[in-house]
C-alpha positions in Angstrom: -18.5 34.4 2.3 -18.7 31.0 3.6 -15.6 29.1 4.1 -15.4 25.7 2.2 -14.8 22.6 4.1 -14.2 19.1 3.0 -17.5 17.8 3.8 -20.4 18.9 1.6 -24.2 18.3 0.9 -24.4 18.4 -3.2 -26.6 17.8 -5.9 -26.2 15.7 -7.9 -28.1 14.2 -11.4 -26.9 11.2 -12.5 -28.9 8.0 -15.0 -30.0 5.0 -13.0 -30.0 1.6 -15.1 -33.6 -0.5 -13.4 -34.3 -3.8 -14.6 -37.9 -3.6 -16.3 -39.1 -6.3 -14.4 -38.7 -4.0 -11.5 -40.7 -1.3 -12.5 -45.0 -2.1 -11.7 -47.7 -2.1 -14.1 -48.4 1.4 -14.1 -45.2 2.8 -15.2 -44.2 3.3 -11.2 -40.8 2.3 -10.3 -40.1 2.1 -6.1 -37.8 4.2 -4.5 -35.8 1.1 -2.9 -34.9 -0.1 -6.4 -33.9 3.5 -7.7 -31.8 4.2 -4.4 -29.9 0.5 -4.6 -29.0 1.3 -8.6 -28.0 4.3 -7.4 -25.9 3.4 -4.8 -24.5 0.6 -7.0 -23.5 3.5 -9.9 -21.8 5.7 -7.5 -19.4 3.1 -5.9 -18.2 2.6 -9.6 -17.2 6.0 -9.4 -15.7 5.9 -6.2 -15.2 10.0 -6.1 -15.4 12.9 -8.8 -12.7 15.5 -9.3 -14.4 18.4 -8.2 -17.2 16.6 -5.7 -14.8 14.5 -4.0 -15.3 11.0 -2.7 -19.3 10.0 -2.3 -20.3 9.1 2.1 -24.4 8.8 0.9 -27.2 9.5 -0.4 -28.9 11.8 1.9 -32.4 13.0 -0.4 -33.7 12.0 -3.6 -35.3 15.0 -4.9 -37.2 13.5 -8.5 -36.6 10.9 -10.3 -37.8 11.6 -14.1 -39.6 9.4 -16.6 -37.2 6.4 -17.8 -36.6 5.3 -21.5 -36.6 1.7 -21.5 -34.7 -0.5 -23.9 -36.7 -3.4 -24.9 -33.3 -5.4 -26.1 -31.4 -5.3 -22.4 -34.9 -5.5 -20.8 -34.0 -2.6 -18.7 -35.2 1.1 -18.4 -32.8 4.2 -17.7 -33.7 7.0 -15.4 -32.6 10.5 -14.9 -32.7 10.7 -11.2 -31.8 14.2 -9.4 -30.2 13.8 -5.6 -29.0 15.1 -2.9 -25.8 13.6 -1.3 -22.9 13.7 1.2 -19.1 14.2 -0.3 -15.7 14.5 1.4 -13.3 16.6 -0.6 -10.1 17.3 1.1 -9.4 20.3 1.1 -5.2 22.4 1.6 -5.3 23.4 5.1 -7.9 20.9 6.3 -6.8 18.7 9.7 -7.5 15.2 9.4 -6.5 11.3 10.5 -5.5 8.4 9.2 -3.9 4.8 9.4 -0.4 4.0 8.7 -0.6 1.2 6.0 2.9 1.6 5.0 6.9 2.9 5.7 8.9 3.5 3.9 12.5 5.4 4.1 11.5 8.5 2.5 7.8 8.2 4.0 5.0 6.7 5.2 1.4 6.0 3.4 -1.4 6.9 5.8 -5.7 5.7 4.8 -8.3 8.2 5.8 -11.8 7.3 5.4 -12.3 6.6 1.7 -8.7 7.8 0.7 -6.3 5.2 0.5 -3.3 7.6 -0.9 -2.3 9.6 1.3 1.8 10.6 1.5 3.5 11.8 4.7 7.1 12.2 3.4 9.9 12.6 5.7 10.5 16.2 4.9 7.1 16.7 6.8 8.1 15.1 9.6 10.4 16.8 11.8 12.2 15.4 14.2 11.5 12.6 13.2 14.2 9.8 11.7 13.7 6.7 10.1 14.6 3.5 11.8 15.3 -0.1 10.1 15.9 -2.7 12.3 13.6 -5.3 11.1 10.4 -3.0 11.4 10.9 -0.2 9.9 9.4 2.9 12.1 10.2 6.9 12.5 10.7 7.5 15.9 11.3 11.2 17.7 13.3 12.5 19.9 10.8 12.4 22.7 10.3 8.5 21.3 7.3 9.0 20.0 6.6 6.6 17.4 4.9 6.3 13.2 4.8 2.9 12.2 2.4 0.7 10.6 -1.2 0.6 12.3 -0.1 4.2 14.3 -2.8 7.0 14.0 -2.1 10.0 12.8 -3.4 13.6 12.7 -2.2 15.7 9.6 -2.8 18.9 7.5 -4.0 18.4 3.9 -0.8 20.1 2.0 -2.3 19.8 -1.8 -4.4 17.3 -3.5 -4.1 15.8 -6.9 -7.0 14.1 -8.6 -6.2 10.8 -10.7 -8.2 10.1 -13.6 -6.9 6.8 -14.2 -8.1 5.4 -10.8 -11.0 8.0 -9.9 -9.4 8.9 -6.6 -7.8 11.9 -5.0 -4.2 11.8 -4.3 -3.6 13.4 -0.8 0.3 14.9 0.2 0.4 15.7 4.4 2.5 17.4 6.6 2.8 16.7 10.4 4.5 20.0 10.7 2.7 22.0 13.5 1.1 22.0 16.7 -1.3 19.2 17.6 -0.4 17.1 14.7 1.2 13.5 14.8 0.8 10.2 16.4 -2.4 9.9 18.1 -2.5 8.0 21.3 -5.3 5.4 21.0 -5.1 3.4 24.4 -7.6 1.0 23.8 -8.5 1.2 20.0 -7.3 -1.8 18.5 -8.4 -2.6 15.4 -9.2 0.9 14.8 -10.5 1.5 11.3 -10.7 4.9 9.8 
């Protein structure tokens, strides 16, 4: 059996909203206006629960015959894809940005994910310093602060309804994890 990683190739159908005055006299409808409604639908979802967060459209397999609604001016297709997901997954290794410390933690981004929690209990040997910029630093002075890299292990997830995002809770317990050095990265953006 094949082991399940966090990026995937899915299929997906979803309905596609195209302005009638898009679609050609012959009932036709072009592919560039199908994949930019698309692509316009699926950033309002931002991720699904069990797909994960949406990277692209990689294929469109069929797109099926639209009903149109004379009143909106606008026809609504059933359009069956193919498409590129990250789903973080317990055990996975990954990086992010620091965005934010705080006492009991910091708040890392990685790629679409902007909720991802290191909490202190993760990090050991490492204690929290406040003296006007507020850092965990290590024994060996190695430094997590705002704008520091870091590589992590997914511990669980949590999906959020409310927000349509995936709550994401790391540990740096372990060997290779941490602060990343990234001599020449500035303005790094994961």
């Amino acid at each position: 059996m094949q082991k399940e990683t966090m990026l995937r190739e899915v299929e997906c159908i979803q309905h596609v909203v195209i302005p009638t005055k898009d679609i050609d006299s012959n009932g036709k409808v072009p592919t560039s206006s199908v994949v930019t409604n698309l692509l316009k639908r699926l950033t309002t979802y931002k991720a699904v629960e069990d797909v994960g967060y949406f990277i692209g459209v990689t294929k469109l397999k069929t797109i099926c015959k639209g009903k149109s609604n004379d009143s909106t001016e606008h026809t609504e297709f059933l359009v069956a894809f193919n498409c590129r997901t990250l789903l973080p997954m317990k055990g996975e290794v990954m990086i992010g940005i620091v965005h934010m410390t705080t006492r009991f933690g910091v708040f890392l981004k990685s790629g679409p994910m902007e909720l991802v929690y290191l909490s202190t209990q993760k990090m050991p040997d490492y204690y929290y310093v406040d003296e006007g910029n507020r850092l965990f630093l290590s024994n060996d002075l190695s430094r997590i602060e705002e704008g520091v890299v870091v590589r992590f292990m997914v511990l669980a997830t949590r999906w959020r309804q409310m927000t349509r995002d995936i709550c994401v809770l790391a540990s740096i317990e372990g060997d290779s994890l941490g602060p990343v050095a990234t001599a020449g990265l500035d303005g790094f953006d994961l």
